[in-house]
PyMOL commands that place a pseudoatom at each C-alpha (Angstrom):
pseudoatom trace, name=CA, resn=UNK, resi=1, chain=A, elem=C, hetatm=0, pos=[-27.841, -77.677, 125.861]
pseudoatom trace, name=CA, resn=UNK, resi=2, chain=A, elem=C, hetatm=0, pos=[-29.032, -74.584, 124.358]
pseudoatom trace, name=CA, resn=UNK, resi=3, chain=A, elem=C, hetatm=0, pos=[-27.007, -71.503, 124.749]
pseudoatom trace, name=CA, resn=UNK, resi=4, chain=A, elem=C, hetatm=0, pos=[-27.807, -68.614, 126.963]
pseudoatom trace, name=CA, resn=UNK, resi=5, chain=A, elem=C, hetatm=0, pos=[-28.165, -65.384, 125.019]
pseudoatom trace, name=CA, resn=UNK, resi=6, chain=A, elem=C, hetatm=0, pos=[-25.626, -62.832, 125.581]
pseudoatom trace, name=CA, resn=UNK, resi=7, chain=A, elem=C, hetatm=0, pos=[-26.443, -60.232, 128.707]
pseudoatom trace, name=CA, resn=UNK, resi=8, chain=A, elem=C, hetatm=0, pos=[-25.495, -57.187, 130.111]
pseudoatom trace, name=CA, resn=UNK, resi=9, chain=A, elem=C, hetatm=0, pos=[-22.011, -56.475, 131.454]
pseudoatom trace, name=CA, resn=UNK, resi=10, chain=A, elem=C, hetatm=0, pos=[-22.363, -56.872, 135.522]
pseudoatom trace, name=CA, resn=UNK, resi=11, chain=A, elem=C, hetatm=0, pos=[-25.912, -58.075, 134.955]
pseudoatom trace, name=CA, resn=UNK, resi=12, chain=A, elem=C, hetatm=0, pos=[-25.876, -60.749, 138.290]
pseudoatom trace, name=CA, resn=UNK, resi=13, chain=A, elem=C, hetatm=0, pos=[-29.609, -60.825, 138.477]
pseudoatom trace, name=CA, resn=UNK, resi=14, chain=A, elem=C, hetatm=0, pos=[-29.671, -63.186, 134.913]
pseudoatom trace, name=CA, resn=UNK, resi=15, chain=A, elem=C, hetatm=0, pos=[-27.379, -65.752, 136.239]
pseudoatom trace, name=CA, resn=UNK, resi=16, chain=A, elem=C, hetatm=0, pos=[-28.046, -68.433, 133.607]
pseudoatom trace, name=CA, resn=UNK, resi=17, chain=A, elem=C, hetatm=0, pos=[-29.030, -71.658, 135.179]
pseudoatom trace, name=CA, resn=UNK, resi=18, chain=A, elem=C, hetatm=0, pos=[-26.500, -73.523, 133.572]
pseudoatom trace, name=CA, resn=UNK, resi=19, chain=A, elem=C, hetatm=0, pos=[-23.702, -71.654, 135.174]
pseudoatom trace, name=CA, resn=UNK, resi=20, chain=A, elem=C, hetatm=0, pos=[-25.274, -72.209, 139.043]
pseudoatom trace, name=CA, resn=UNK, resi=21, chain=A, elem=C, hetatm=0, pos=[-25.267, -75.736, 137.862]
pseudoatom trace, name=CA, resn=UNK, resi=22, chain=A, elem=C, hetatm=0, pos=[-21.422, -75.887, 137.323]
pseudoatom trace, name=CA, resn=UNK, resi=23, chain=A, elem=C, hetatm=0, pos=[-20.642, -73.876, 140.048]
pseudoatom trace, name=CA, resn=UNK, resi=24, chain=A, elem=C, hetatm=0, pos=[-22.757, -76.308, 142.250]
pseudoatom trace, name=CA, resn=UNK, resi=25, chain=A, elem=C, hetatm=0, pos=[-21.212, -79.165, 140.370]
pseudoatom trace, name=CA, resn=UNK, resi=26, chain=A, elem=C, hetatm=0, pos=[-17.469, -78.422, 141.040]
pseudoatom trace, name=CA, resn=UNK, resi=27, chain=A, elem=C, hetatm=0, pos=[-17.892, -77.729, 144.714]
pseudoatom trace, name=CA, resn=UNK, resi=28, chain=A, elem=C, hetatm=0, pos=[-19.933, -80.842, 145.351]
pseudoatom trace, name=CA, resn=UNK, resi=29, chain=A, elem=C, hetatm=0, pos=[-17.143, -82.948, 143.105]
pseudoatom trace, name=CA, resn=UNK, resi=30, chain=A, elem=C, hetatm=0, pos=[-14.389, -81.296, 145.547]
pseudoatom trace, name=CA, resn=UNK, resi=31, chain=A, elem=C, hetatm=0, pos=[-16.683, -81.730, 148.931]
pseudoatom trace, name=CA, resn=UNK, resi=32, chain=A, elem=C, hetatm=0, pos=[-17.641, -85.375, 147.909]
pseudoatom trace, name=CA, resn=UNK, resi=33, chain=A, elem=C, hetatm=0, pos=[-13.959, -86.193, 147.303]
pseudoatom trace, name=CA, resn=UNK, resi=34, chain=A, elem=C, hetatm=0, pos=[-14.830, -87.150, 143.804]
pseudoatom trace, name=CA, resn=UNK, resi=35, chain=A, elem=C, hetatm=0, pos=[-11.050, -84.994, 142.444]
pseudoatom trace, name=CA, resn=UNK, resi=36, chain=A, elem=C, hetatm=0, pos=[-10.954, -87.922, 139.655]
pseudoatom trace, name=CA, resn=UNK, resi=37, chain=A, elem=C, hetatm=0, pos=[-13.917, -86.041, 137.782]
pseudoatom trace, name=CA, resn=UNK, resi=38, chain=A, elem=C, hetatm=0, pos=[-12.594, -82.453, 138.781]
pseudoatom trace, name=CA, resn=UNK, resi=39, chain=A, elem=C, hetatm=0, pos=[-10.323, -81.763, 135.491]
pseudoatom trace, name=CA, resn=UNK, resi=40, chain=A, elem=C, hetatm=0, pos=[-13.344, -83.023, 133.393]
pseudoatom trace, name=CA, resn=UNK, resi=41, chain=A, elem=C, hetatm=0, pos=[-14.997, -79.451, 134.266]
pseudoatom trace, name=CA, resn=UNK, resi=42, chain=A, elem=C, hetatm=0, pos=[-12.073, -77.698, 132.169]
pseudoatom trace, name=CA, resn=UNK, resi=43, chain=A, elem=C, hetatm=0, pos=[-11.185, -77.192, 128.846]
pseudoatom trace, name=CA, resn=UNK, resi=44, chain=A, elem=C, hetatm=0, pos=[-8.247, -78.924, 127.271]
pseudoatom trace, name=CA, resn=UNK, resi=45, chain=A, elem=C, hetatm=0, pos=[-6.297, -75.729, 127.488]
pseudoatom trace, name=CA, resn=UNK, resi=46, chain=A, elem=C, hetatm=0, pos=[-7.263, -73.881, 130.757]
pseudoatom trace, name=CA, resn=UNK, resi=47, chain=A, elem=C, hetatm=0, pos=[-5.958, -72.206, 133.713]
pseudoatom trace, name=CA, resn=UNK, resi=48, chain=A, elem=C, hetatm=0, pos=[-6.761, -73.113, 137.629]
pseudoatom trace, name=CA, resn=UNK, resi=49, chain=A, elem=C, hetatm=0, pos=[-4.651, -70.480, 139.665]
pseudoatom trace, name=CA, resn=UNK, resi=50, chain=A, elem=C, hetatm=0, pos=[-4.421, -70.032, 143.437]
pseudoatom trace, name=CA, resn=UNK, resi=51, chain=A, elem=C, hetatm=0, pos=[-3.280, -66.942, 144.211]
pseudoatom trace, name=CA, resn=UNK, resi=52, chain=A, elem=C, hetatm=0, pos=[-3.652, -63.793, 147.284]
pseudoatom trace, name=CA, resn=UNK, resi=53, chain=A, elem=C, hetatm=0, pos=[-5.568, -60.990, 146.631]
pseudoatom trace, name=CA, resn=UNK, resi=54, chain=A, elem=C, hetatm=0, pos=[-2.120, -58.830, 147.383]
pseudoatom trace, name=CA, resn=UNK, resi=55, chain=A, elem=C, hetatm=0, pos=[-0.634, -60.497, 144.453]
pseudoatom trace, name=CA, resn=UNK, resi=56, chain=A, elem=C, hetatm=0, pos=[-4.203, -60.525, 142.253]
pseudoatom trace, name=CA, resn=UNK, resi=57, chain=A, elem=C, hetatm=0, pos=[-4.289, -56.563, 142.635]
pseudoatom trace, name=CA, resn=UNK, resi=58, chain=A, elem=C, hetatm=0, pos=[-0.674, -55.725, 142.597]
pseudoatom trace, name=CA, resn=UNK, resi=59, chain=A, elem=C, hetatm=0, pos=[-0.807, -57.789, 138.974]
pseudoatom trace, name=CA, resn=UNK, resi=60, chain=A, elem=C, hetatm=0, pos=[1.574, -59.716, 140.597]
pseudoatom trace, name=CA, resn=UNK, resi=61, chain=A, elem=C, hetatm=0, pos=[2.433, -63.279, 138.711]
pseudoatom trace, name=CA, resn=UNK, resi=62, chain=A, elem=C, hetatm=0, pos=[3.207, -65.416, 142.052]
pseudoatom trace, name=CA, resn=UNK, resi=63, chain=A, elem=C, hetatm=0, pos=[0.670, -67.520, 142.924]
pseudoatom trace, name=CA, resn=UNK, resi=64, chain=A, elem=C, hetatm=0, pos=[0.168, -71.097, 145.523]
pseudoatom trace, name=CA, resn=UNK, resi=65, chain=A, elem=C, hetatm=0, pos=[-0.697, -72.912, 142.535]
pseudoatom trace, name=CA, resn=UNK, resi=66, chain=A, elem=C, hetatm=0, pos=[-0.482, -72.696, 138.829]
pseudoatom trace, name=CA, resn=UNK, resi=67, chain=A, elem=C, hetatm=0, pos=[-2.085, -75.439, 136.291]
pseudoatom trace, name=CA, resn=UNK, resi=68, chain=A, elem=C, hetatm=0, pos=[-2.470, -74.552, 132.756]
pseudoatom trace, name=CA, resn=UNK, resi=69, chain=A, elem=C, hetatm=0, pos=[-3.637, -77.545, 131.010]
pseudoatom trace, name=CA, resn=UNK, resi=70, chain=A, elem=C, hetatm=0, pos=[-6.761, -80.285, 132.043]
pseudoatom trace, name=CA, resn=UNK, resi=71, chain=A, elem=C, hetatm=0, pos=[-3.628, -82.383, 132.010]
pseudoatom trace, name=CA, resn=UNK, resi=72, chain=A, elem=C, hetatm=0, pos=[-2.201, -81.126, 134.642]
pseudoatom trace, name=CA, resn=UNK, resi=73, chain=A, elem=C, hetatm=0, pos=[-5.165, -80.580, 136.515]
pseudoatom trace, name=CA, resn=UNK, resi=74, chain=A, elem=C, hetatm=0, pos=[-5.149, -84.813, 136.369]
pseudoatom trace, name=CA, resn=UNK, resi=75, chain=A, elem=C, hetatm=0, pos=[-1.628, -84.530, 137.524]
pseudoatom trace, name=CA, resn=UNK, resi=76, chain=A, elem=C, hetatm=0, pos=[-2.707, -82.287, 140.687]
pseudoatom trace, name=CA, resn=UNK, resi=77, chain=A, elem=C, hetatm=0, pos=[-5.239, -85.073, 141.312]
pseudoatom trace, name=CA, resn=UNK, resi=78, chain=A, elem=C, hetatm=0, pos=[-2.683, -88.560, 140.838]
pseudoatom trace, name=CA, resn=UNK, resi=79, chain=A, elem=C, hetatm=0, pos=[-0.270, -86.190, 143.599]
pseudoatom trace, name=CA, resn=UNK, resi=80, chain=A, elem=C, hetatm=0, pos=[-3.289, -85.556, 145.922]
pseudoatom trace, name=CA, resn=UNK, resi=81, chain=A, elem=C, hetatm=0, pos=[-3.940, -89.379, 145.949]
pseudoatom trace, name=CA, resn=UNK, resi=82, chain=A, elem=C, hetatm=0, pos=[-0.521, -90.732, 146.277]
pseudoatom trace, name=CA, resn=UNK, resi=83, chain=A, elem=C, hetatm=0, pos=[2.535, -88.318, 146.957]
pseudoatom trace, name=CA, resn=UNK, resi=84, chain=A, elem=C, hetatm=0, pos=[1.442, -85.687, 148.934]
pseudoatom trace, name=CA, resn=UNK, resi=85, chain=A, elem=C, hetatm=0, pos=[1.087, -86.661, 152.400]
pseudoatom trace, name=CA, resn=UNK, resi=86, chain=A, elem=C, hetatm=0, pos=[-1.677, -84.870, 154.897]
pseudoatom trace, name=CA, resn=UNK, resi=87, chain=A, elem=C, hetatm=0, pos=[-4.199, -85.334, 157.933]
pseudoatom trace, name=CA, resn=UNK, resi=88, chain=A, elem=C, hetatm=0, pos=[-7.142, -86.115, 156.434]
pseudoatom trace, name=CA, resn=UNK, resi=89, chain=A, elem=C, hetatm=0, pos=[-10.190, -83.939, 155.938]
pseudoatom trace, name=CA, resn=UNK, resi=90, chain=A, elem=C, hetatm=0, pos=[-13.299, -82.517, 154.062]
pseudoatom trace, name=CA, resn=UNK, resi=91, chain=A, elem=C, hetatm=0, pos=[-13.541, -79.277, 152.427]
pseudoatom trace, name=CA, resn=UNK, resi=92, chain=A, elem=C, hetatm=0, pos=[-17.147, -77.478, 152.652]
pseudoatom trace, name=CA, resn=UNK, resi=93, chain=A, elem=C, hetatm=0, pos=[-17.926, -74.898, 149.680]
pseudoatom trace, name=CA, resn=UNK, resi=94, chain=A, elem=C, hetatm=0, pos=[-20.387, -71.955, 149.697]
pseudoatom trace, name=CA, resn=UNK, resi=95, chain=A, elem=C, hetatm=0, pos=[-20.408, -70.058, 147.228]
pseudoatom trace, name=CA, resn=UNK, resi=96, chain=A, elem=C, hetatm=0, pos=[-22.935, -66.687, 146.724]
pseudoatom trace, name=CA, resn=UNK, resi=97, chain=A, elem=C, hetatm=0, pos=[-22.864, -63.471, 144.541]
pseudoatom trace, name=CA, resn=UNK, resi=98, chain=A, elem=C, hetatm=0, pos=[-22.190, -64.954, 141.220]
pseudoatom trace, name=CA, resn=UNK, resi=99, chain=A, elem=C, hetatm=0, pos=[-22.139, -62.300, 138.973]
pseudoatom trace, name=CA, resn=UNK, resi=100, chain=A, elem=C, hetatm=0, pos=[-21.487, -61.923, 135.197]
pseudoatom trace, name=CA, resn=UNK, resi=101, chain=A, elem=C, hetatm=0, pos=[-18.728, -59.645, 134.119]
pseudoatom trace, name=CA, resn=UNK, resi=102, chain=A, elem=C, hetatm=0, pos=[-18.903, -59.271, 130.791]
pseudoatom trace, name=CA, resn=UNK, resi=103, chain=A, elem=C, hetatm=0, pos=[-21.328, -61.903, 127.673]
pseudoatom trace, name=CA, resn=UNK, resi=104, chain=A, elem=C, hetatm=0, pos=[-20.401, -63.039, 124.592]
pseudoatom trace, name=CA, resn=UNK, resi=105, chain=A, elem=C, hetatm=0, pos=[-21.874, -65.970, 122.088]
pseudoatom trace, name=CA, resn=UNK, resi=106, chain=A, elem=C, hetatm=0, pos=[-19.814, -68.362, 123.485]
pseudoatom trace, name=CA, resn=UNK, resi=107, chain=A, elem=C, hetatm=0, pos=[-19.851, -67.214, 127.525]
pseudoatom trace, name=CA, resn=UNK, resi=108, chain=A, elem=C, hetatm=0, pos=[-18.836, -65.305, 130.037]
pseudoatom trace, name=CA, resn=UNK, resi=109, chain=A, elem=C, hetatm=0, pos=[-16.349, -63.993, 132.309]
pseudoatom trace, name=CA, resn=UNK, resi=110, chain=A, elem=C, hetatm=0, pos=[-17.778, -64.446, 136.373]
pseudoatom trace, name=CA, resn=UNK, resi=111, chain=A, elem=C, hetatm=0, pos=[-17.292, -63.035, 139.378]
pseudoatom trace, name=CA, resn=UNK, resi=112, chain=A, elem=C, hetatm=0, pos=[-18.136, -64.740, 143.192]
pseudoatom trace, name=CA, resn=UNK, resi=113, chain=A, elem=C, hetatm=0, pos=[-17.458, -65.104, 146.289]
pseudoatom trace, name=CA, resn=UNK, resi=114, chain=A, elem=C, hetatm=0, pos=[-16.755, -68.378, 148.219]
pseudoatom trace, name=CA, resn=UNK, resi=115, chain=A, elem=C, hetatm=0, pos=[-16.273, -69.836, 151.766]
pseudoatom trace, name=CA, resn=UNK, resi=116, chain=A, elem=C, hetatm=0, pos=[-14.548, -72.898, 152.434]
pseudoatom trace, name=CA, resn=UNK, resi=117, chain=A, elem=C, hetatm=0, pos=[-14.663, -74.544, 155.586]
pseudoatom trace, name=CA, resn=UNK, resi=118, chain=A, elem=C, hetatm=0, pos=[-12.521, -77.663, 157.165]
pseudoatom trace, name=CA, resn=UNK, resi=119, chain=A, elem=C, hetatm=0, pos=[-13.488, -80.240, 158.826]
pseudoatom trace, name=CA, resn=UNK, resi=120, chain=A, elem=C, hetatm=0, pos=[-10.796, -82.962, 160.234]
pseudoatom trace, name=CA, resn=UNK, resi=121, chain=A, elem=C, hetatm=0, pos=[-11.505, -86.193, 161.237]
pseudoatom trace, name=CA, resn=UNK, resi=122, chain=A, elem=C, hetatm=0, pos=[-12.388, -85.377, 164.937]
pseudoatom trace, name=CA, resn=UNK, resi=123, chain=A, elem=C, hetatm=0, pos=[-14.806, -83.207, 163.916]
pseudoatom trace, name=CA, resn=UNK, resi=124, chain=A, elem=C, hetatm=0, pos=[-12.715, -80.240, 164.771]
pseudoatom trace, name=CA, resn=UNK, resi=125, chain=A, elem=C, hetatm=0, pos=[-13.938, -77.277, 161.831]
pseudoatom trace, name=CA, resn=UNK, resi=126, chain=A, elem=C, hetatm=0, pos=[-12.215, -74.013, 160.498]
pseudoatom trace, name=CA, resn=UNK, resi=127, chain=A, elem=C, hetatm=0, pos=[-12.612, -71.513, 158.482]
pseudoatom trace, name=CA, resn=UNK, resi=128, chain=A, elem=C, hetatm=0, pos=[-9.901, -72.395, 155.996]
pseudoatom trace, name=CA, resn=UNK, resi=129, chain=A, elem=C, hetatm=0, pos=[-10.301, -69.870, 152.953]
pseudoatom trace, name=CA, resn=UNK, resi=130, chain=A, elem=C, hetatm=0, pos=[-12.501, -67.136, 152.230]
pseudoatom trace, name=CA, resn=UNK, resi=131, chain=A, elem=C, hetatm=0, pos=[-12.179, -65.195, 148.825]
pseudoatom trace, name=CA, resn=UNK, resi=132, chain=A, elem=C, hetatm=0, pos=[-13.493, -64.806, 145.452]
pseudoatom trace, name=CA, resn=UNK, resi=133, chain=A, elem=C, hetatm=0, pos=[-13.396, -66.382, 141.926]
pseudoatom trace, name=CA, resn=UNK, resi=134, chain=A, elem=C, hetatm=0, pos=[-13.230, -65.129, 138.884]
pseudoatom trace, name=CA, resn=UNK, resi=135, chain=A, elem=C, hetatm=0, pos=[-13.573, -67.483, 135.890]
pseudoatom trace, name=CA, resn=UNK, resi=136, chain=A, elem=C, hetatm=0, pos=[-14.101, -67.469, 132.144]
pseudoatom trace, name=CA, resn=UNK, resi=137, chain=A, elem=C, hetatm=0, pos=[-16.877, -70.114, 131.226]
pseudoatom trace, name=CA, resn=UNK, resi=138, chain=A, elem=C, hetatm=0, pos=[-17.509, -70.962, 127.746]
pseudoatom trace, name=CA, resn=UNK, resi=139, chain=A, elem=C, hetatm=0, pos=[-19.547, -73.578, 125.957]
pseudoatom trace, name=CA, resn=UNK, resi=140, chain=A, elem=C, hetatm=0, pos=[-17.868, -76.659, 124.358]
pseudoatom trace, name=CA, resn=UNK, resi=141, chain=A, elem=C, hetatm=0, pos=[-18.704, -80.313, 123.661]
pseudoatom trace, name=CA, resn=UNK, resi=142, chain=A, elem=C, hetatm=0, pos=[-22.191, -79.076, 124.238]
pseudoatom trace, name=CA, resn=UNK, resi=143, chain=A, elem=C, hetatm=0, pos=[-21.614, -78.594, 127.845]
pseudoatom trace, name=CA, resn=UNK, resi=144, chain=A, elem=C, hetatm=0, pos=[-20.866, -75.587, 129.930]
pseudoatom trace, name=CA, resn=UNK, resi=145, chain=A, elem=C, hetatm=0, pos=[-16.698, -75.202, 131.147]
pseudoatom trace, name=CA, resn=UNK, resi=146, chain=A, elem=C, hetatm=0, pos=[-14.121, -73.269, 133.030]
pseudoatom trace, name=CA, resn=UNK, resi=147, chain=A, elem=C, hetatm=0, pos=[-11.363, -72.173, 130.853]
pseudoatom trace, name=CA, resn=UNK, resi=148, chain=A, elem=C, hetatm=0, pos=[-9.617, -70.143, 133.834]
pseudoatom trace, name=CA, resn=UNK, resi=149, chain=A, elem=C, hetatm=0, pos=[-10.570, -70.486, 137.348]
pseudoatom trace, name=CA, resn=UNK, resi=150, chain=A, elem=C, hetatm=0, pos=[-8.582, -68.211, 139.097]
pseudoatom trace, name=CA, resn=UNK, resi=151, chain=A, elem=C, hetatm=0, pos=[-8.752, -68.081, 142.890]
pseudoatom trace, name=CA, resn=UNK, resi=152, chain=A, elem=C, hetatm=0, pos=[-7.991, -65.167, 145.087]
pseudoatom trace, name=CA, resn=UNK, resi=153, chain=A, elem=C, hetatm=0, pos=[-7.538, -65.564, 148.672]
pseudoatom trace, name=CA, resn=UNK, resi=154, chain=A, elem=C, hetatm=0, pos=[-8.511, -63.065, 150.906]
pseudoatom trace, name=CA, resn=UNK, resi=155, chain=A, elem=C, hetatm=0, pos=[-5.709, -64.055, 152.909]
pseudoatom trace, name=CA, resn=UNK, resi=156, chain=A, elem=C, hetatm=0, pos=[-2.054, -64.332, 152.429]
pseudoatom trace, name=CA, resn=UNK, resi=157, chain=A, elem=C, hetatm=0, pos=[-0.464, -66.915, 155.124]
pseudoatom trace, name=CA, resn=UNK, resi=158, chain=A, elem=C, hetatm=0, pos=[-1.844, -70.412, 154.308]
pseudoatom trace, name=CA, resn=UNK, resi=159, chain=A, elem=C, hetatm=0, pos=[-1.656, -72.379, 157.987]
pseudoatom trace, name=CA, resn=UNK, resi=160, chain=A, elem=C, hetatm=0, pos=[-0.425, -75.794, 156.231]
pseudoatom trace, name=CA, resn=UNK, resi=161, chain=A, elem=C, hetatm=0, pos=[-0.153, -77.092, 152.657]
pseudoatom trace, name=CA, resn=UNK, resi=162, chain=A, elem=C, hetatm=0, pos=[-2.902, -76.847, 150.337]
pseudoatom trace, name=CA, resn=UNK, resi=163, chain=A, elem=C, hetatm=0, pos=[-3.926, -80.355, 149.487]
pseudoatom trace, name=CA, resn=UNK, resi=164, chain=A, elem=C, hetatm=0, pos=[-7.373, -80.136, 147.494]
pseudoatom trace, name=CA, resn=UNK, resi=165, chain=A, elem=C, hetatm=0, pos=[-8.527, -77.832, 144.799]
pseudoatom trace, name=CA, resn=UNK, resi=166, chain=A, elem=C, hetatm=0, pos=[-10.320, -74.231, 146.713]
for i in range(1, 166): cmd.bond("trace and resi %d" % i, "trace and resi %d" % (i + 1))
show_as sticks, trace
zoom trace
């Protein structure tokens, strides 16, 4: 994979391709209920934060959920398959107005918006998060990766547990 060159702080109409591809690619691995391949989008070292925006703009620290590592990222997903217990259901991703923040050689730091939808078995469907995410991407092992997803819900009550990755 050849690397992007570097662009323009806040430049969201040069969206490399290669970054719509991984954001495509993570919320189809979540939606398909493939979470096994889910860490594999991360660097080795990485963060994956859930947090509200109160807490994102007050520079607060608290957060839903906290991994710092792909490893425990793989932990997350061993827990969602056999200790934590909920009604099952589908997540639906949308994601729109990716924007870069700021280039360099080696990535960049995004900005977009997402919708996530829930559907239970029955068929009954919610809105279950709306918010944005702002990541760091960089390149390594020849492929495109997050090294910090951080996710900032628009909301701040959470109507049951969070089971799968937002």
């Amino acid at each position: 994979m050849s690397r992007s060159p570097p662009l323009a702080p806040g430049d969201a109409t040069h969206v490399p391709p290669e970054v719509t591809a991984l954001m495509a690619e993570y919320a189809h691995m979540i939606d398909d209920g493939r979470f096994e391949d889910w860490p594999a989008l991360f660097t080795e070292k990485c963060q994956y934060r859930i947090t509200t925006r109160d807490n994102f703009d007050r520079g607060l620290p608290a957060s839903i959920i906290v991994c710092d590592s792909r490893g425990m990222l793989e932990d997350r997903v061993v827990s969602i398959r056999t200790a934590n217990v909920f009604e099952p259901h589908r997540y639906r991703h949308l994601i729109s107005c990716i924007g870069i923040e700021e280039s360099g050689p080696d990535g960049w730091r995004l900005r977009s918006n997402y919708l996530v939808t829930r559907t239970m078995t029955d068929g009954t469907m919610t809105v279950f998060s709306t918010g944005e995410y702002r990541d760091t991407v960089v390149h390594e092992g020849g492929r495109l990766l997050f090294r910090e997803r951080v996710v900032i819900c628009d909301h701040s009550v959470i109507n049951n547990l969070i089971a799968l990755p937002l």
